[in-house]
N, C-alpha and C positions, 0 to 999 in steps of 0.2 A: 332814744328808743331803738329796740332791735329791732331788724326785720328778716325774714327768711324767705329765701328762695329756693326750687329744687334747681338743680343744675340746668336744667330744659326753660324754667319760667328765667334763669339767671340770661338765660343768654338770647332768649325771644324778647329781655326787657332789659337790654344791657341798659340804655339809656335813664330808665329810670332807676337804678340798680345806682349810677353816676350821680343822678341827684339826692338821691337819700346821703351817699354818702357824704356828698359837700356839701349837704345842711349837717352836716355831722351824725347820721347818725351810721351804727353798726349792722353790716348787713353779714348775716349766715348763710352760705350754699351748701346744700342737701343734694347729695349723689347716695338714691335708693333708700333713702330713711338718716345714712347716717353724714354730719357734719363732717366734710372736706376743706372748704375754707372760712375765710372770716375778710371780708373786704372793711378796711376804716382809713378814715379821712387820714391824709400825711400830714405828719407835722416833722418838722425839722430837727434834727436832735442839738441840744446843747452842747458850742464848740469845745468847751474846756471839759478837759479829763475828768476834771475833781465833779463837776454837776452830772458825767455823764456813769459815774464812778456804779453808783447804788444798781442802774440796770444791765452795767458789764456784769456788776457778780449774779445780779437774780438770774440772770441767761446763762452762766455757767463759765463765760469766755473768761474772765479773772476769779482767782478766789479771794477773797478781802485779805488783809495782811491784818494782824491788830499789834496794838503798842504803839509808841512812843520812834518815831522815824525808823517805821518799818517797809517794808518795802513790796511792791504788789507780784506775787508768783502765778506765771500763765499756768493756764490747766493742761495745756500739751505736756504730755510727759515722754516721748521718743526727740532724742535730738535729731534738730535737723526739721522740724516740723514748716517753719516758715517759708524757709527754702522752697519745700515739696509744696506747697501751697501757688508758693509765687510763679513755681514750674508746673501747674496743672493748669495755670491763668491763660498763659501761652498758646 
């Protein structure tokens, strides 16, 4: 079950805000009418590549390869991109 909150009841009822979501359900925060977040329960992601494979492409981060021992191509397209990632970390 959703639940909604305005950002003012989110944070006057953090506590309960914490128990909806670890009975699982999905709670919406509302700043001035429209939907700014989305709070839900954590769950752990799948360690191996290949199970975590279908939600890298839906999010964008991989694009799927198809064929027969093809191979996965990132979606950065400037070289150097990792690099500048791991130098912004810093």
């Amino acid at each position: 079950m959703d639940r909604e909150y305005s950002a003012y009841d989110a944070k006057a009822r953090f506590s309960e805000v914490l128990r909806a979501v670890m009975a699982g359900d999905r709670v919406v925060i509302r700043y001035r009418g429209k939907v700014v977040a989305q709070v839900v329960p954590h769950s752990e992601p799948p360690a191996r590549l290949v199970d975590r494979l279908p939600d890298l492409v839906r999010r964008g981060v991989v694009d799927q390869a198809t064929g027969r021992g093809a191979q996965l191509r990132p979606v950065a397209t400037r070289a150097g991109a990792l690099g500048r990632f791991l130098d912004e970390r810093d």
